[in-house]
N, C-alpha and C positions, 0 to 999 in steps of 0.2 A: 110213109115216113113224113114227118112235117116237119114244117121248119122255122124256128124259130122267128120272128121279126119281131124289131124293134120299135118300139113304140115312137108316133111321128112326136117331135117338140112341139106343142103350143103356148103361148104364153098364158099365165094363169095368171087371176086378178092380185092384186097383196090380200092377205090376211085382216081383216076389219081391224084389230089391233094393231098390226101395225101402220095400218093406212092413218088411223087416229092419232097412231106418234108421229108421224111424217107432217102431219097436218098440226100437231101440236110447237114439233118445233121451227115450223116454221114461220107459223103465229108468232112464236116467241123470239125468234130472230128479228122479223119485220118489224116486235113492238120495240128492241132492243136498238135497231136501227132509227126507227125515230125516235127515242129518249136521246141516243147520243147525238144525232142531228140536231135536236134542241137546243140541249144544254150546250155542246161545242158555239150555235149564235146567240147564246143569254152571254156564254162567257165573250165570246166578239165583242156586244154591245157593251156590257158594262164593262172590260177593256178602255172601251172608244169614249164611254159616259165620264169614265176616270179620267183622262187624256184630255177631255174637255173642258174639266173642272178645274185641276192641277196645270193645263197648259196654257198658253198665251196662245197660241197659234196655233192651234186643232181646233176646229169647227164642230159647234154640239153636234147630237143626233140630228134633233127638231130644225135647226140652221144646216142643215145640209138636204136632209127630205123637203123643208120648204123650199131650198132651191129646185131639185127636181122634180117637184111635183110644176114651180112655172119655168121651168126648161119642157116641162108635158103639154102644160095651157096653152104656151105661144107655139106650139111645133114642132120644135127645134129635137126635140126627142125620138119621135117616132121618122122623120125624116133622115137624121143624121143615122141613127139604129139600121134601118132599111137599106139604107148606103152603105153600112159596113158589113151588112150581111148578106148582099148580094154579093160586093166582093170578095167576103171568108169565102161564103158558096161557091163561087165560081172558081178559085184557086184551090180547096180543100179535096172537092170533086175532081179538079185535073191533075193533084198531088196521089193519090188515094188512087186515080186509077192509070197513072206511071208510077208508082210504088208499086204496087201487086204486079204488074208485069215486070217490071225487074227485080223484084224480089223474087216471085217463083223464079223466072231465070238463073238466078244468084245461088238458088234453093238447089233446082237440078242440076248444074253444069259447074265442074269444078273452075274449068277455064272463065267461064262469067266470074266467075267468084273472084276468084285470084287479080282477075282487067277490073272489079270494080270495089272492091273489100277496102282499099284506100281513099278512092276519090269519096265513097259516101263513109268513113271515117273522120273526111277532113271537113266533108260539109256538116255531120253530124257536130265536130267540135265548135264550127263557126255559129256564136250567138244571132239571134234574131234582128240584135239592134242592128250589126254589120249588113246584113241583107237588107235592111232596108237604109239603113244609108247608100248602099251599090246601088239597089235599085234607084233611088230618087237620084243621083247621079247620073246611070241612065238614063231614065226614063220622061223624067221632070216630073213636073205636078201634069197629075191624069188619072186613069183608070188602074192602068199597068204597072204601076209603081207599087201600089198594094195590094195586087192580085198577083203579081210574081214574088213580091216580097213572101205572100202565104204560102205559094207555091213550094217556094225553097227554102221556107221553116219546116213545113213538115213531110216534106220530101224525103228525107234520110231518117227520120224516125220508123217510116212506113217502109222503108226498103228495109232496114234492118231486122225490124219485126217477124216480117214475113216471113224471109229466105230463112231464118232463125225456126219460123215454125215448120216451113218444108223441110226443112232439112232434117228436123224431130220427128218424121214418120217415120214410124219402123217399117224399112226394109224388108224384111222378112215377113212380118203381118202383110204386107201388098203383095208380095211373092205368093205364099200362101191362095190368098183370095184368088190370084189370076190363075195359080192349077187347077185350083178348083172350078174352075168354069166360069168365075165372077166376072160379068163384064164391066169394062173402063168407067161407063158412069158412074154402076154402083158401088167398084173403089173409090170413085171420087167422093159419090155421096155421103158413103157409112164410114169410108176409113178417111181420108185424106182433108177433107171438110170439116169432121168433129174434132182431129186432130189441131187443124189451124186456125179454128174458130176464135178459142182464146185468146191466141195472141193477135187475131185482126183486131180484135174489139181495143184489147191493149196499143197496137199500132195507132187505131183510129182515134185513142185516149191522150196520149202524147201529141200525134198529130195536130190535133183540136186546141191544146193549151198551147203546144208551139206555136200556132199559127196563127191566132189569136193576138197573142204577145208580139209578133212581127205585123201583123194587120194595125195592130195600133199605134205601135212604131211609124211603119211605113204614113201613116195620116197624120201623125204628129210632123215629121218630119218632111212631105214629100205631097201634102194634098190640101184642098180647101173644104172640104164636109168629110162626115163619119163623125164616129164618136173620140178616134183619137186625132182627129183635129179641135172637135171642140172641147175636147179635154184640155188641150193647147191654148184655145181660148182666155179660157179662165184663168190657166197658169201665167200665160201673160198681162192679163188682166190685176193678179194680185188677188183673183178670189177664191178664197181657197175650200169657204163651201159647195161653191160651182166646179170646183174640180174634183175634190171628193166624191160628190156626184154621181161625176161620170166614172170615175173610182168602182164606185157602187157596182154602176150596170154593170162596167169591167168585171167584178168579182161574180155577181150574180148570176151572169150569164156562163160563164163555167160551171157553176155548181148545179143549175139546170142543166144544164148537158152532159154534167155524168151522175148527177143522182137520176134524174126524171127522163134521161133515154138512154145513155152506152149503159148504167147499172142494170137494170131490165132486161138488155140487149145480152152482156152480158152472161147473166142468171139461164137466160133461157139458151143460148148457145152451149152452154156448160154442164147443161142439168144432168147431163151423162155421166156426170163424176162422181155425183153425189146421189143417184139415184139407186 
């Protein structure tokens, strides 16, 4: 008498055709993504080119690139930039990783949830400029004034996030895996990780402009280098292409950081969804 068995799973390659359309739409995405990239900065500029023309007091394109290109020549650029990015750095990194620990926290334990659902509520609702006013109150002109300011911009973005994505695992998918013999890691890895993936990158996205926006606060307000001190500069100064400027990097350095790394980061986190 024999008996039947089942044939083992192995994964099989895609079908040539459809590997072609996989591959076609995503060509077509990516070209679809820089077209609108474009056109979204042709429409900026000539916004700004209008504004310049029609305004008394908007600085052309060419009168604001020439001032930062000699804010580049004397220095003043790459030194101030490096000062404000050690500082993001260092507060961004210490936010991001007391966010993920108390968000899984927040995520598993109803009691954590309930002790902290308010307090990171109340910090969520408080704007960036208030932190960093508190801090340069504390702190004075220093280091710490715009490294805790980053801190506790994006501190409640990342708690929120997270405990939000934990708390989206399905229960019973984990349940499942652990009868079956699945060990802890490889819950973590396949189920619980792809799960949360998303919303880190999202956490890390918020984070990043909140924190940002408080970093420059905090230098305006609370410091003597970076870039929102010498944004400050200018403003007291009365120039207003020198602050536009700094305007600039302000703007630019955002959109490098979620087109040219969290977008990517991303994509590839995610690709499970869409695969």
């Amino acid at each position: 008498m024999t008996t039947a068995t089942a044939p083992e799973a192995t994964s099989r390659p895609l079908p040539a055709d459809r590997a072609a359309s996989l591959w076609s739409r995503r060509g077509r995405s990516t070209s679809s993504s820089v077209i609108a990239l474009a056109t979204s900065l042709l429409s900026m500029l000539a916004v700004w080119q209008l504004a310049a023309e029609y305004g008394h007091r908007v600085p052309s394109i060419g009168e604001t690139f020439g001032r930062l290109v000699d804010e580049a020549t004397g220095g003043h650029l790459s030194i101030n930039l490096a000062v404000s990015m050690n500082r993001f750095t260092l507060g961004l990194v210490a936010a991001l990783i007391v966010g993920t620990a108390v968000g899984v926290l927040m995520g598993l334990s109803r009691f954590a949830e309930h002790a902290l659902a308010d307090l990171t509520m109340a910090a969520l609702a408080a704007p960036a400029v208030i932190w960093a006013l508190l801090t340069t109150m504390w702190f004075g002109f220093g280091w710490l004034t715009p490294v805790t300011t980053v801190f506790l911009s994006a501190l409640p973005f990342v708690v929120v996030n997270i405990a939000k994505a934990v708390r989206a695992v399905p229960p019973d998918l984990v349940l499942m895996a652990r009868s079956f013999g699945v060990g802890r890691p490889h819950v973590l890895r396949h189920i619980v990780a792809p799960a949360v993936a998303g919303s880190t990158v999202a956490a890390v996205r918020f984070a990043i402009m909140s924190a940002w926006n408080g970093l420059l606060l905090a230098e305006w307000f609370g410091s003597t280098s970076g870039v929102g001190w010498r944004s400050r500069y200018w403003y007291d100064a009365n120039q207003l292409d020198g602050f536009l400027a700094w305007v600039v990097i302000f703007i630019v350095f955002l959109v490098l950081a979620d087109q040219i790394v969290l977008g990517p980061i991303e994509r590839f986190v995610t690709r499970w969804r869409t695969a």
